[in-house]
ROZAVO-391885 format. One record per atom (N, C-alpha, C): residue number from 0; atom name; x, y, z. Coordinates in pm, 1 decimal, decimal comma. Layout:
% residues N
<site n="NUM" atom="CA" x="X" y="Y" z="Z"/>
...
This chain:
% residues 131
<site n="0" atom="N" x="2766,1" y="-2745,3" z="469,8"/>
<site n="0" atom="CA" x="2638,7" y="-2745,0" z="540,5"/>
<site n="0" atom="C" x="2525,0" y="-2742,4" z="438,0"/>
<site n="1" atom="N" x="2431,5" y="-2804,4" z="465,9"/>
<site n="1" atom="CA" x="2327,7" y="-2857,5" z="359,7"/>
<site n="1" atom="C" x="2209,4" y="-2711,7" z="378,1"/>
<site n="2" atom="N" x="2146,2" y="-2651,3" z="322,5"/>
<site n="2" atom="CA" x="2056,6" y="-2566,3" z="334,4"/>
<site n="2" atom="C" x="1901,1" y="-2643,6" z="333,4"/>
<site n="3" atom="N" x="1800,4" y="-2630,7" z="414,4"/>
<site n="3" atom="CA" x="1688,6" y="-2643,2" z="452,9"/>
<site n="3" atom="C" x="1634,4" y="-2590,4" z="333,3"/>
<site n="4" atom="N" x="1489,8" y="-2640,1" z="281,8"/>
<site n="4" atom="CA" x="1435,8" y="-2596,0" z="152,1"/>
<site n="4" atom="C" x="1328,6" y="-2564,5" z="175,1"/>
<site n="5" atom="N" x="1293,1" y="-2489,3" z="282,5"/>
<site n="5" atom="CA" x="1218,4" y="-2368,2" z="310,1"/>
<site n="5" atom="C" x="1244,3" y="-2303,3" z="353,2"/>
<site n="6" atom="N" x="1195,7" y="-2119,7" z="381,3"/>
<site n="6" atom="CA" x="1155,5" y="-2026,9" z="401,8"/>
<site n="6" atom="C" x="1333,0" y="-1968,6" z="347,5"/>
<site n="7" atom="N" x="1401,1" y="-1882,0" z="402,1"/>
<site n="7" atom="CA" x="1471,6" y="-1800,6" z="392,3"/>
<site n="7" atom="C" x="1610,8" y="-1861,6" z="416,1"/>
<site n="8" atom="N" x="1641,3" y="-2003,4" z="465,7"/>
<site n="8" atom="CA" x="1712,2" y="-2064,4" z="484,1"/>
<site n="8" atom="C" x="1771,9" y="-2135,0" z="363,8"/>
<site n="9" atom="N" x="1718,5" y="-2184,7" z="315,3"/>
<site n="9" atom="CA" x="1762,5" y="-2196,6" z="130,4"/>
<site n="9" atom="C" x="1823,2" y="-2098,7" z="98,7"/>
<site n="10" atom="N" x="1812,8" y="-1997,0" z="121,0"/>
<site n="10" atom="CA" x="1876,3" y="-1951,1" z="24,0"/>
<site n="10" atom="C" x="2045,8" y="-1860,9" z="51,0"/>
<site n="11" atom="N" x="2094,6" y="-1831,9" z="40,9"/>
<site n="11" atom="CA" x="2244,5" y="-1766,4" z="28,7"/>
<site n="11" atom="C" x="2227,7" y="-1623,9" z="169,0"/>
<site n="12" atom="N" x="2158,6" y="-1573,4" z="84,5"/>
<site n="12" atom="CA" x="2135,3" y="-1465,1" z="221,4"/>
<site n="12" atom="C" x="1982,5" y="-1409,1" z="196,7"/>
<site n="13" atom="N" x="1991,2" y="-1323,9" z="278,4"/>
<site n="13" atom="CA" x="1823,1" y="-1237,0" z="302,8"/>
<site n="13" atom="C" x="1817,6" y="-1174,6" z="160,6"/>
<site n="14" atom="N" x="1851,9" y="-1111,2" z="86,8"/>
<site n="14" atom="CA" x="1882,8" y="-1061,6" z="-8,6"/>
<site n="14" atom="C" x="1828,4" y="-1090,0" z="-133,3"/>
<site n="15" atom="N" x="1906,9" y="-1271,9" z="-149,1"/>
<site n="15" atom="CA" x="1827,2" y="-1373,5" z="-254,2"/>
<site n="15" atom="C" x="1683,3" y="-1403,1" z="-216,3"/>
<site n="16" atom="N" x="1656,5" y="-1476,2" z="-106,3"/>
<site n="16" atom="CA" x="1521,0" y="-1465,6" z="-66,3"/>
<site n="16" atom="C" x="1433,8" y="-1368,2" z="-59,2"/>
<site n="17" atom="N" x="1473,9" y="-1244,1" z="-30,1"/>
<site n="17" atom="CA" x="1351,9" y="-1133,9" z="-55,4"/>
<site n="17" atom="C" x="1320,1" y="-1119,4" z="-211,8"/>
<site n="18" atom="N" x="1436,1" y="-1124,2" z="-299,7"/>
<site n="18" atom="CA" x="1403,7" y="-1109,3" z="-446,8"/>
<site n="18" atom="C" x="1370,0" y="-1254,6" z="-492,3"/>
<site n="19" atom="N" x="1378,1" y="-1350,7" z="-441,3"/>
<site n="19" atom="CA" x="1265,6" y="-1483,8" z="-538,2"/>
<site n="19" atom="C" x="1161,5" y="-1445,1" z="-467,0"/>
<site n="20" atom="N" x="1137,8" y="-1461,9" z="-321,3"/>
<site n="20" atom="CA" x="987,6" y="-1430,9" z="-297,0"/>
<site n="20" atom="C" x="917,9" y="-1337,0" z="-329,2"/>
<site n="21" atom="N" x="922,8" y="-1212,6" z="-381,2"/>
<site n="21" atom="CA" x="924,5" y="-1082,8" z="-452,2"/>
<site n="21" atom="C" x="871,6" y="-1174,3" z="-569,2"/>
<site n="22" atom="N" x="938,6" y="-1213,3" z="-674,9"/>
<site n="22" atom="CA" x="892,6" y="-1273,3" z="-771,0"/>
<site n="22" atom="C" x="840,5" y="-1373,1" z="-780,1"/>
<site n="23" atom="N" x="794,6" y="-1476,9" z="-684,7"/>
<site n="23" atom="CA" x="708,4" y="-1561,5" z="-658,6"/>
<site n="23" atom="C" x="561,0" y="-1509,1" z="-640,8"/>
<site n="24" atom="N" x="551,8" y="-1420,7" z="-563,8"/>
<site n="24" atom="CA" x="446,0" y="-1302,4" z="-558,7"/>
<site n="24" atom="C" x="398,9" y="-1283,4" z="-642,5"/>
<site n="25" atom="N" x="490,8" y="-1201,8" z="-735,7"/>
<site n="25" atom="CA" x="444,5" y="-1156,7" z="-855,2"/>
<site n="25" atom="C" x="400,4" y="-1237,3" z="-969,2"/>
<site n="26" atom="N" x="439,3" y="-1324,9" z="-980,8"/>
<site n="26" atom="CA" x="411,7" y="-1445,0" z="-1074,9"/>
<site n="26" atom="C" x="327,3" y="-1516,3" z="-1007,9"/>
<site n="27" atom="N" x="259,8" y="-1556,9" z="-865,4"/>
<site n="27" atom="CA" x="130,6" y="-1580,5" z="-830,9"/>
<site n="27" atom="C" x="37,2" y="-1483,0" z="-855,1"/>
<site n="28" atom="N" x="17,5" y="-1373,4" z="-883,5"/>
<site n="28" atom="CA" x="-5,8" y="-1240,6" z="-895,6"/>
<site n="28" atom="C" x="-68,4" y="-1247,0" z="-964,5"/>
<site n="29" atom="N" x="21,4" y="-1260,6" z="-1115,9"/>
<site n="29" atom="CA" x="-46,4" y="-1218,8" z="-1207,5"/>
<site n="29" atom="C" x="-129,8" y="-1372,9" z="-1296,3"/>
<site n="30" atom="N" x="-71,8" y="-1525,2" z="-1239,6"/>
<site n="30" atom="CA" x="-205,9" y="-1615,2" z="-1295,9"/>
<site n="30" atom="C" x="-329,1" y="-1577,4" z="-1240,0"/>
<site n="31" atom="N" x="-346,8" y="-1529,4" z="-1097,9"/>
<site n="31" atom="CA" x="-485,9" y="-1493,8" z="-1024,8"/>
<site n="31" atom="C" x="-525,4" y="-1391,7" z="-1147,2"/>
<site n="32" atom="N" x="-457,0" y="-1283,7" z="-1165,2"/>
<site n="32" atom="CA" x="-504,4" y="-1148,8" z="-1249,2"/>
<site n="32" atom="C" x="-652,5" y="-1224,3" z="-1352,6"/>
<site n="33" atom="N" x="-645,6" y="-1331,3" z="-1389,0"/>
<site n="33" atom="CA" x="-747,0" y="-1302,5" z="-1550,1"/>
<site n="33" atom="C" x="-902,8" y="-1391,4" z="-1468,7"/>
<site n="34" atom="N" x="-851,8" y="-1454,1" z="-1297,3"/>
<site n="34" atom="CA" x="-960,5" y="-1499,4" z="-1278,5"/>
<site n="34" atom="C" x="-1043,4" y="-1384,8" z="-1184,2"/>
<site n="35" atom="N" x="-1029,9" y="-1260,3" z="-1177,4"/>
<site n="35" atom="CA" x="-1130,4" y="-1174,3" z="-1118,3"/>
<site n="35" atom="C" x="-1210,3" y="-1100,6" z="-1157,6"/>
<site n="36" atom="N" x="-1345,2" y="-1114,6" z="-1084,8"/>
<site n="36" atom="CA" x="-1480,0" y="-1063,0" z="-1145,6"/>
<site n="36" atom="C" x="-1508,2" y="-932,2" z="-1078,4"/>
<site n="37" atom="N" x="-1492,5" y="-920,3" z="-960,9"/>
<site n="37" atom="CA" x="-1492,2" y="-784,1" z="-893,0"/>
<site n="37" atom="C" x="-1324,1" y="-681,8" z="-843,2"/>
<site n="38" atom="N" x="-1389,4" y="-590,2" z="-899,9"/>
<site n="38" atom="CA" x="-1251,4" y="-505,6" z="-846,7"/>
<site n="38" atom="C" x="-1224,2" y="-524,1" z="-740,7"/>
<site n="39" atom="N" x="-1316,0" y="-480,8" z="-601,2"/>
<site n="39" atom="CA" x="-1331,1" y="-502,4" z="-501,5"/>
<site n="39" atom="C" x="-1166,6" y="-577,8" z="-458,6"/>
<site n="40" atom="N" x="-1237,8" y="-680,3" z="-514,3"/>
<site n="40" atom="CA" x="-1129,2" y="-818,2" z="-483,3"/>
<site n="40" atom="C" x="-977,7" y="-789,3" z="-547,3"/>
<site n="41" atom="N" x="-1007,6" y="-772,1" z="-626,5"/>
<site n="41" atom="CA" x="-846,9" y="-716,8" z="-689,6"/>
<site n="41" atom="C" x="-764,1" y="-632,8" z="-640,3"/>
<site n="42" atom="N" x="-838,1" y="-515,2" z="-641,4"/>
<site n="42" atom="CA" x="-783,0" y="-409,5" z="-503,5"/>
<site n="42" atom="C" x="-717,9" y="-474,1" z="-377,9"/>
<site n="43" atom="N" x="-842,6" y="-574,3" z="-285,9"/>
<site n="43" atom="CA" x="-782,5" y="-613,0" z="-173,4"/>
<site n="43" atom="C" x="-653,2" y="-702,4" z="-195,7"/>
<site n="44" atom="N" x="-600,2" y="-783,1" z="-307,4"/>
<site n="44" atom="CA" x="-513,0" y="-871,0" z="-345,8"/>
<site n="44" atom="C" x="-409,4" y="-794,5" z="-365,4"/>
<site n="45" atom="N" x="-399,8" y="-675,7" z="-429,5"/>
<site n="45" atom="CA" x="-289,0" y="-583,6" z="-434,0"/>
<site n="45" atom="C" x="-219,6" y="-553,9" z="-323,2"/>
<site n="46" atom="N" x="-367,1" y="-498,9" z="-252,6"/>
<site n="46" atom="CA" x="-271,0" y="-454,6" z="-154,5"/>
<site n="46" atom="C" x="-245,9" y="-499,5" z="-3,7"/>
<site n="47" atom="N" x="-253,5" y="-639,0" z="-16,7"/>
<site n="47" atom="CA" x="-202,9" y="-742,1" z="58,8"/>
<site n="47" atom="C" x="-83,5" y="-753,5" z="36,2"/>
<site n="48" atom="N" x="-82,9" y="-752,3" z="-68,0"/>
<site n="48" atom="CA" x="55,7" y="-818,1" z="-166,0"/>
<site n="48" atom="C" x="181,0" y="-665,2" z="-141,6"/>
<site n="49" atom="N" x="79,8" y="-580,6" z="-150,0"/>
<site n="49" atom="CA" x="189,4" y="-446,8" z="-126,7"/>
<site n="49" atom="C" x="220,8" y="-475,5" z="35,4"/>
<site n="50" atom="N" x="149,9" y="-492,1" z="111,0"/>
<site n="50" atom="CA" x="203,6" y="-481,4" z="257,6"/>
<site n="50" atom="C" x="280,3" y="-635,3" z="286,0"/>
<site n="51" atom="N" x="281,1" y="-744,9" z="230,2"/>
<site n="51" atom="CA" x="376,7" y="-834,7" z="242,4"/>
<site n="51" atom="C" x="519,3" y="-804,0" z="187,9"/>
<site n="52" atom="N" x="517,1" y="-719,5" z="55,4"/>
<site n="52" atom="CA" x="620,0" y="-679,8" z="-30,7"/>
<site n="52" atom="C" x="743,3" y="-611,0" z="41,7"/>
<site n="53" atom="N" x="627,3" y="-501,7" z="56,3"/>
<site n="53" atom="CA" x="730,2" y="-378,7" z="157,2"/>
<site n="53" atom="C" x="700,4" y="-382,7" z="333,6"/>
<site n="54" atom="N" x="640,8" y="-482,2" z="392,9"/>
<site n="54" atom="CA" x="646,8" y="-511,2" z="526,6"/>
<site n="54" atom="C" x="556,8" y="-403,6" z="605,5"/>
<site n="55" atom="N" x="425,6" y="-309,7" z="585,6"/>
<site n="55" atom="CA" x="402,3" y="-262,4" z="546,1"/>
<site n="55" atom="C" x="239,1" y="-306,4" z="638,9"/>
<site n="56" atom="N" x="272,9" y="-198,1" z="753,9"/>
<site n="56" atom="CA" x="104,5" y="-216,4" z="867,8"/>
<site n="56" atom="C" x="-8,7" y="-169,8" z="787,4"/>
<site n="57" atom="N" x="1,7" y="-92,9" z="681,4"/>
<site n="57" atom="CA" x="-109,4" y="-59,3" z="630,9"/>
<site n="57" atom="C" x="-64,2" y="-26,9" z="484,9"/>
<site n="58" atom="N" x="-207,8" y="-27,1" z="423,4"/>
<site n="58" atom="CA" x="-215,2" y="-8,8" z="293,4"/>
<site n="58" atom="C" x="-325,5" y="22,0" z="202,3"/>
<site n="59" atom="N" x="-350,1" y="119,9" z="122,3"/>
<site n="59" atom="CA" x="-446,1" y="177,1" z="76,8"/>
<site n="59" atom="C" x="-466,5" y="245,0" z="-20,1"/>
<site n="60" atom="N" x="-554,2" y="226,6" z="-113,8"/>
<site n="60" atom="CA" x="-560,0" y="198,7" z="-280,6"/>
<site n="60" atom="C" x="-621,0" y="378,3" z="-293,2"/>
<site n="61" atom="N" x="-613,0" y="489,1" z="-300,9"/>
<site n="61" atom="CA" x="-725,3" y="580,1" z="-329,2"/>
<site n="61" atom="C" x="-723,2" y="642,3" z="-496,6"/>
<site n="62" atom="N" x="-815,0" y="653,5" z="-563,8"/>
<site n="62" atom="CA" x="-850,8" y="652,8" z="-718,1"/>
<site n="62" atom="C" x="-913,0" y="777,7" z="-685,6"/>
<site n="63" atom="N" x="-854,4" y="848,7" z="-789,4"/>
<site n="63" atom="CA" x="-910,5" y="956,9" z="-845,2"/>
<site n="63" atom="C" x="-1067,3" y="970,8" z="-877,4"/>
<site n="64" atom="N" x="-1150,2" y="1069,1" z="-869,3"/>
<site n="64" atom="CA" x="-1321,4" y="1086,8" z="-873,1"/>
<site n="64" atom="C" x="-1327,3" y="1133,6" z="-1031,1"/>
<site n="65" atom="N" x="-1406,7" y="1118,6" z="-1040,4"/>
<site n="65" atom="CA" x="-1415,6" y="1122,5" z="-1238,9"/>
<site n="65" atom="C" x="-1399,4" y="1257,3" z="-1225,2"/>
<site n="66" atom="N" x="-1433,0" y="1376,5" z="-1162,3"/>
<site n="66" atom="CA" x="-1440,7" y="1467,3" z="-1157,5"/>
<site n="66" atom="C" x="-1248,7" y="1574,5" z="-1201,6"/>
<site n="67" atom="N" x="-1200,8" y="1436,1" z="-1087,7"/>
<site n="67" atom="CA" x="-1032,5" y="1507,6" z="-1096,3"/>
<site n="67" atom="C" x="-973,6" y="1574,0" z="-972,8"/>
<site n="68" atom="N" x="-1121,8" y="1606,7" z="-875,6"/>
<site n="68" atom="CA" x="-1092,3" y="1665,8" z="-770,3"/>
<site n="68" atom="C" x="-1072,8" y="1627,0" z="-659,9"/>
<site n="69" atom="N" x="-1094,8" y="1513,9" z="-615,8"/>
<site n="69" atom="CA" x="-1068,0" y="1439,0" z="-486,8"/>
<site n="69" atom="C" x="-1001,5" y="1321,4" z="-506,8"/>
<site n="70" atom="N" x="-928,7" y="1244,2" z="-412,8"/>
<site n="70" atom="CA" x="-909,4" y="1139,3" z="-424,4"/>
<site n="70" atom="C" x="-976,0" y="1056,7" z="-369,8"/>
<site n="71" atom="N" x="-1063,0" y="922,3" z="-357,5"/>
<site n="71" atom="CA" x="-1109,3" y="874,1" z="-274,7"/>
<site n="71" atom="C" x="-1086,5" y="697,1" z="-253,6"/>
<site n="72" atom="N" x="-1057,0" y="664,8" z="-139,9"/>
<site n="72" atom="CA" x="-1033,2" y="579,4" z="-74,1"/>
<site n="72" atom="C" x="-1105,2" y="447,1" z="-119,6"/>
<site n="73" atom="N" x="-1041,6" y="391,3" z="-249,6"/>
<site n="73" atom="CA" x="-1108,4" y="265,0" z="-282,1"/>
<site n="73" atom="C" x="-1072,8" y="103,0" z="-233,4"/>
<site n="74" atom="N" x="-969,1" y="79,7" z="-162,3"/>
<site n="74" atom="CA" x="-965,3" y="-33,0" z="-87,7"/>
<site n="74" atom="C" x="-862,7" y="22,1" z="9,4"/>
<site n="75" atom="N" x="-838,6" y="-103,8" z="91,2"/>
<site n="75" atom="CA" x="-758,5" y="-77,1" z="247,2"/>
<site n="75" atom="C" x="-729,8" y="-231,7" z="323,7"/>
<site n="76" atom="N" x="-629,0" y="-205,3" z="382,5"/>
<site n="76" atom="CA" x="-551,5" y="-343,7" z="432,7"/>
<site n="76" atom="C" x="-525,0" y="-218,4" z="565,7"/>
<site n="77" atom="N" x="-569,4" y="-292,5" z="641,0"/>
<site n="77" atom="CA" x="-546,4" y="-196,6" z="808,6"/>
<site n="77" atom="C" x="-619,5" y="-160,2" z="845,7"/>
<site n="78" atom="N" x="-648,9" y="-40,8" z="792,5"/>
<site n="78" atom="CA" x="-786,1" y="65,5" z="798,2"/>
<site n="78" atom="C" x="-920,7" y="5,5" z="813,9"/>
<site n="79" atom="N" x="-1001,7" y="103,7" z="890,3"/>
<site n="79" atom="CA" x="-1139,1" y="37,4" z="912,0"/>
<site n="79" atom="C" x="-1216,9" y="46,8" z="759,8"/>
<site n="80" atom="N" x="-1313,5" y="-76,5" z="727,3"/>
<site n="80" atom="CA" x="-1329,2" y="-94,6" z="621,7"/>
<site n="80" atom="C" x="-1460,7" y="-35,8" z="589,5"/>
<site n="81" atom="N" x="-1473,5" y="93,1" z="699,9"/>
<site n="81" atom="CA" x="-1606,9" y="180,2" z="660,5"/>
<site n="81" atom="C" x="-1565,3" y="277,7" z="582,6"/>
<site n="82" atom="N" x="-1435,3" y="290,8" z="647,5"/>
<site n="82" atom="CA" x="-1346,3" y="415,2" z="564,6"/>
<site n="82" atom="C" x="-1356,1" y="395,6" z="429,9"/>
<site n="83" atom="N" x="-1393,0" y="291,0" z="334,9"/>
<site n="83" atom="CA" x="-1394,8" y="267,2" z="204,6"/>
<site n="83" atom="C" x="-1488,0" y="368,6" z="115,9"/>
<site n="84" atom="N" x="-1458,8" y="456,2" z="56,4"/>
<site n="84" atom="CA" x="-1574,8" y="486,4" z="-3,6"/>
<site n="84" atom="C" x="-1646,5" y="657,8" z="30,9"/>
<site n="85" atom="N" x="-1619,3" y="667,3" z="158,8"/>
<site n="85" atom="CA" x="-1676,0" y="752,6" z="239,9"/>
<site n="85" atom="C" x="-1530,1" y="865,1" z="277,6"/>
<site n="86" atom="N" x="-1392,3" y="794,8" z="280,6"/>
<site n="86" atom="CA" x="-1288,6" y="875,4" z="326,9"/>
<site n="86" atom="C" x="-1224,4" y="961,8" z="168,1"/>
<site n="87" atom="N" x="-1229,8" y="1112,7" z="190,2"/>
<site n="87" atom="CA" x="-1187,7" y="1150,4" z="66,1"/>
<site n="87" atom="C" x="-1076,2" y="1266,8" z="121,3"/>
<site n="88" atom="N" x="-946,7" y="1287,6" z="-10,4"/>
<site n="88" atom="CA" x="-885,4" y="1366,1" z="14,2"/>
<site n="88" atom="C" x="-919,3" y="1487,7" z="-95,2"/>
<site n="89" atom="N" x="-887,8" y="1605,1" z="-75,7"/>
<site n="89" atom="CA" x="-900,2" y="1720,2" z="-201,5"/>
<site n="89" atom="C" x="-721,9" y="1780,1" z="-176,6"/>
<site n="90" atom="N" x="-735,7" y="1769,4" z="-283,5"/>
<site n="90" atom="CA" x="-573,5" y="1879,8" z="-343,4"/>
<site n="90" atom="C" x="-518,7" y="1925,5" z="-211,8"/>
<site n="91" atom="N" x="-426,8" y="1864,1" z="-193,3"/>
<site n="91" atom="CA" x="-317,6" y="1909,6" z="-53,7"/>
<site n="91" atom="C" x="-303,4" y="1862,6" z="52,3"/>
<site n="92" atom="N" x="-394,8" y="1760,5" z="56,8"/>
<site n="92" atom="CA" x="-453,4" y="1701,3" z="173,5"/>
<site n="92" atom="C" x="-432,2" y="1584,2" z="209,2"/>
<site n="93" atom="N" x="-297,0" y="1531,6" z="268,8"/>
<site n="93" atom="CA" x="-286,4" y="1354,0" z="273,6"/>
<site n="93" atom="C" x="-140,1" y="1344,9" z="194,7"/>
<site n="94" atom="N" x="-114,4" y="1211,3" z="196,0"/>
<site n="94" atom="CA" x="46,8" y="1173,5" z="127,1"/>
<site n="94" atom="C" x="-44,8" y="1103,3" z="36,0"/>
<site n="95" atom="N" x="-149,1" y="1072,3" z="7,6"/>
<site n="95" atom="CA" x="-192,5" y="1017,5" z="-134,3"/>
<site n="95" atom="C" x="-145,8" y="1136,4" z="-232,4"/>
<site n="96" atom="N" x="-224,8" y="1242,4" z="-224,0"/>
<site n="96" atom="CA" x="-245,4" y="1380,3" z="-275,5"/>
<site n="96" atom="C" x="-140,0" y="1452,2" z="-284,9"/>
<site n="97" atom="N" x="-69,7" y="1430,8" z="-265,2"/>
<site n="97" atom="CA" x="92,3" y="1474,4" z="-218,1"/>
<site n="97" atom="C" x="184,6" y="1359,9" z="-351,4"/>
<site n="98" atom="N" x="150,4" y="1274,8" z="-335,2"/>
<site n="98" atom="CA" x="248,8" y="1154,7" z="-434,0"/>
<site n="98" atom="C" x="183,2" y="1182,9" z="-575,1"/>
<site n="99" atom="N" x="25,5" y="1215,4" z="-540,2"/>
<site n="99" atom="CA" x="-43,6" y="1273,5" z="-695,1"/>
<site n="99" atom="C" x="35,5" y="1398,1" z="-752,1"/>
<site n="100" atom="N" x="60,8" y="1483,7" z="-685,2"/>
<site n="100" atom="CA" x="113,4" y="1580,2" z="-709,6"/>
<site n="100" atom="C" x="268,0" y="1578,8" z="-749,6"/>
<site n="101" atom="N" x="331,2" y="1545,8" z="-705,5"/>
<site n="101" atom="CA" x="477,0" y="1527,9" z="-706,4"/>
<site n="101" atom="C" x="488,7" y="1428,8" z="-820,5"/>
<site n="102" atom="N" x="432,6" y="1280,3" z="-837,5"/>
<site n="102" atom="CA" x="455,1" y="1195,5" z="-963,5"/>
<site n="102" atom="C" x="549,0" y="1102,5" z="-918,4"/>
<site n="103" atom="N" x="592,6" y="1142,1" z="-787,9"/>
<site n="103" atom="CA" x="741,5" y="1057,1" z="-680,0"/>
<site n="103" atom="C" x="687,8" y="941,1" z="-639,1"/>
<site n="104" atom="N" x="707,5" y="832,6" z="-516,8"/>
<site n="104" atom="CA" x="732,9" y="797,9" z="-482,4"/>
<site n="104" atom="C" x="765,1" y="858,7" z="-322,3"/>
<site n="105" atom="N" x="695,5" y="880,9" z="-236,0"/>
<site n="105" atom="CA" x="732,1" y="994,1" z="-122,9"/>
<site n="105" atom="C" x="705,1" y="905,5" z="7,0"/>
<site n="106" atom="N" x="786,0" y="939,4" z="120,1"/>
<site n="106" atom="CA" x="812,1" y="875,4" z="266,6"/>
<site n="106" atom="C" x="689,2" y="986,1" z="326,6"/>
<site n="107" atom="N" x="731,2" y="983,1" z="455,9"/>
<site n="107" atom="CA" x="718,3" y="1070,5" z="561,4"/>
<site n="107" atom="C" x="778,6" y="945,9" z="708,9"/>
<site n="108" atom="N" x="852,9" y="1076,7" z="773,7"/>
<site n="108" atom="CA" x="916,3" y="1038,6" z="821,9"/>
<site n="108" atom="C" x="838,6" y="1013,7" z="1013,3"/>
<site n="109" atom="N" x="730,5" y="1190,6" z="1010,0"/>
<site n="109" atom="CA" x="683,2" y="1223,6" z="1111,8"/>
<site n="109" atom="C" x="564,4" y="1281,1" z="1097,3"/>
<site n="110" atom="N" x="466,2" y="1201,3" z="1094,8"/>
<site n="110" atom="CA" x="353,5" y="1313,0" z="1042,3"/>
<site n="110" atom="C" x="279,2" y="1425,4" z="1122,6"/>
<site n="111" atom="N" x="361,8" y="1416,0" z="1260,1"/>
<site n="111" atom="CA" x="340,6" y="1510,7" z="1342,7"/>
<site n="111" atom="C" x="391,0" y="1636,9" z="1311,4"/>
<site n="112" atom="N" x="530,7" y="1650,4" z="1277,4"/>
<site n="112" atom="CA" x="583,4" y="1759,5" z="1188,2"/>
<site n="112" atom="C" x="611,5" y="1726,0" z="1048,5"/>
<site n="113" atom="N" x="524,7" y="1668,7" z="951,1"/>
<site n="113" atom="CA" x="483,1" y="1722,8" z="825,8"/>
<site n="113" atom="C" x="454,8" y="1859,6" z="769,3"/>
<site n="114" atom="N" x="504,7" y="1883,3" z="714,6"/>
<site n="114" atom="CA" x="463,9" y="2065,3" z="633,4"/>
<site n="114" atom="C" x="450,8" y="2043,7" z="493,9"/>
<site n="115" atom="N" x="484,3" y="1939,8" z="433,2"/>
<site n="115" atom="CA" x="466,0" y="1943,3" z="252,3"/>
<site n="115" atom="C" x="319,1" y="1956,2" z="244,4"/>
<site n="116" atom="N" x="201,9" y="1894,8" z="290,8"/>
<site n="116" atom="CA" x="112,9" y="1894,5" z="297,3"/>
<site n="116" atom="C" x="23,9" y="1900,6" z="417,3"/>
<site n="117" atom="N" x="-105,5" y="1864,0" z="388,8"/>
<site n="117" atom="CA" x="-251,2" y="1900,9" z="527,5"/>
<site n="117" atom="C" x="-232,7" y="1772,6" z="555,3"/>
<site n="118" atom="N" x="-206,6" y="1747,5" z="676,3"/>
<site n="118" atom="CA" x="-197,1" y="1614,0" z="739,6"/>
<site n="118" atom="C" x="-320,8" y="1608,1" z="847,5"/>
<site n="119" atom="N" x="-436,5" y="1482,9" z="748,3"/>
<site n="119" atom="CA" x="-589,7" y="1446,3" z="754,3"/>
<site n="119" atom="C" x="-545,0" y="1401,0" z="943,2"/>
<site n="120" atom="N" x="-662,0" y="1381,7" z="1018,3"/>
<site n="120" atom="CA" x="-693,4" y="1320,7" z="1099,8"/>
<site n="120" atom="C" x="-646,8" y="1220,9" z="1120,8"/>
<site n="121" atom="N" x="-658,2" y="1071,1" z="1037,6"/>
<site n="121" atom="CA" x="-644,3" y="981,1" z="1008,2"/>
<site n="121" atom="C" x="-453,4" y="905,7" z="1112,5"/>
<site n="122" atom="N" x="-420,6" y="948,1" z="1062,2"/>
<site n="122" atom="CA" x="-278,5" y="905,6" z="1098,7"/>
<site n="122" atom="C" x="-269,7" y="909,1" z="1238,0"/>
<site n="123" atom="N" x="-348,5" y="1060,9" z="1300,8"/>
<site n="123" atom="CA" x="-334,6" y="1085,6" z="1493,8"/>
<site n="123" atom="C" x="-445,2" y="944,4" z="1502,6"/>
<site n="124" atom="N" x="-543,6" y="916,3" z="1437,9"/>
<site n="124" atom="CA" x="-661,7" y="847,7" z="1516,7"/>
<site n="124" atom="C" x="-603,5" y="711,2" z="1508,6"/>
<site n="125" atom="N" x="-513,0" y="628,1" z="1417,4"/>
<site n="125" atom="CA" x="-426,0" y="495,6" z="1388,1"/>
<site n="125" atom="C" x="-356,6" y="519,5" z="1462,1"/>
<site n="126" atom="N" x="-310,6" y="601,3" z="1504,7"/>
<site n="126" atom="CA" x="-165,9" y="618,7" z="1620,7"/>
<site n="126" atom="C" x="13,2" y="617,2" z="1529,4"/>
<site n="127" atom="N" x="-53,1" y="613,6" z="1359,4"/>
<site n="127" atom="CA" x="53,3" y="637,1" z="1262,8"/>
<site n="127" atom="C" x="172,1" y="712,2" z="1262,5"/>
<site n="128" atom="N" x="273,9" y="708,2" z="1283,4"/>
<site n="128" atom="CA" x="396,9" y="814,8" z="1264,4"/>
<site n="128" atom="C" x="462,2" y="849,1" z="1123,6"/>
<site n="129" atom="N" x="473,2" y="734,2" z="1070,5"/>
<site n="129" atom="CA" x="517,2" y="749,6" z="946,3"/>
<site n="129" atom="C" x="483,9" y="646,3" z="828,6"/>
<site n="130" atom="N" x="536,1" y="708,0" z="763,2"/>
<site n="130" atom="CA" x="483,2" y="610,2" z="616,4"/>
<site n="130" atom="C" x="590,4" y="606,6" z="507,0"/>
């Protein structure tokens, strides 16, 4: 049987296709990388690219305040895009702040019964369960 030479059908199984397109990504990725003038834009390209990657309703960049003490919300794929700028977490507060802390890589499974951390507003007002 002859394989079709697009999408996921080319290839052997789901498996091969998630890892070339994975690296197709990434190697479109990074020629864009040397043509951007605003972060802005870079940010939003990431994390497009993160919610195509990992399949992934939302997504959201938050950077540390020169200070050290908050985290704050510098781009977003989902989220309302007022939230930029204006949404901040402090020490304990959120699975950003939580992954700062730990250095992991961290789920949540239920953020209704979360206890590792202060679970913000945010997640009840998206209608979010997990992450």
């Amino acid at each position: 049987m002859e394989r079709k030479k697009e999408g996921c059908l080319q290839y052997k199984n789901m498996s091969e296709y998630t890892t070339k397109r994975v690296l197709e990504i990434i190697k479109d990725f990074s020629h864009q990388l040397t043509s951007f003038n605003d972060k802005q834009e870079l940010y939003r390209l990431s994390l497009a690219i993160t919610k195509e990657v990992f399949g992934l309703d939302f997504s959201t960049l938050f950077l540390i305040e020169k200070k050290g003490e908050r985290l704050v919300l510098t781009a977003t794929e989902g989220f309302p895009e007022e939230l930029v700028g204006t949404f901040v977490l402090a020490e304990g507060q959120g699975l950003p702040s939580y992954v700062l802390q730990t250095g992991k890589v961290e789920t949540v499974v239920d953020f209704r019964k979360e206890r590792r951390f202060e679970v913000t507003e945010l997640p009840a007002l998206m209608n979010i369960r997990s992450a």
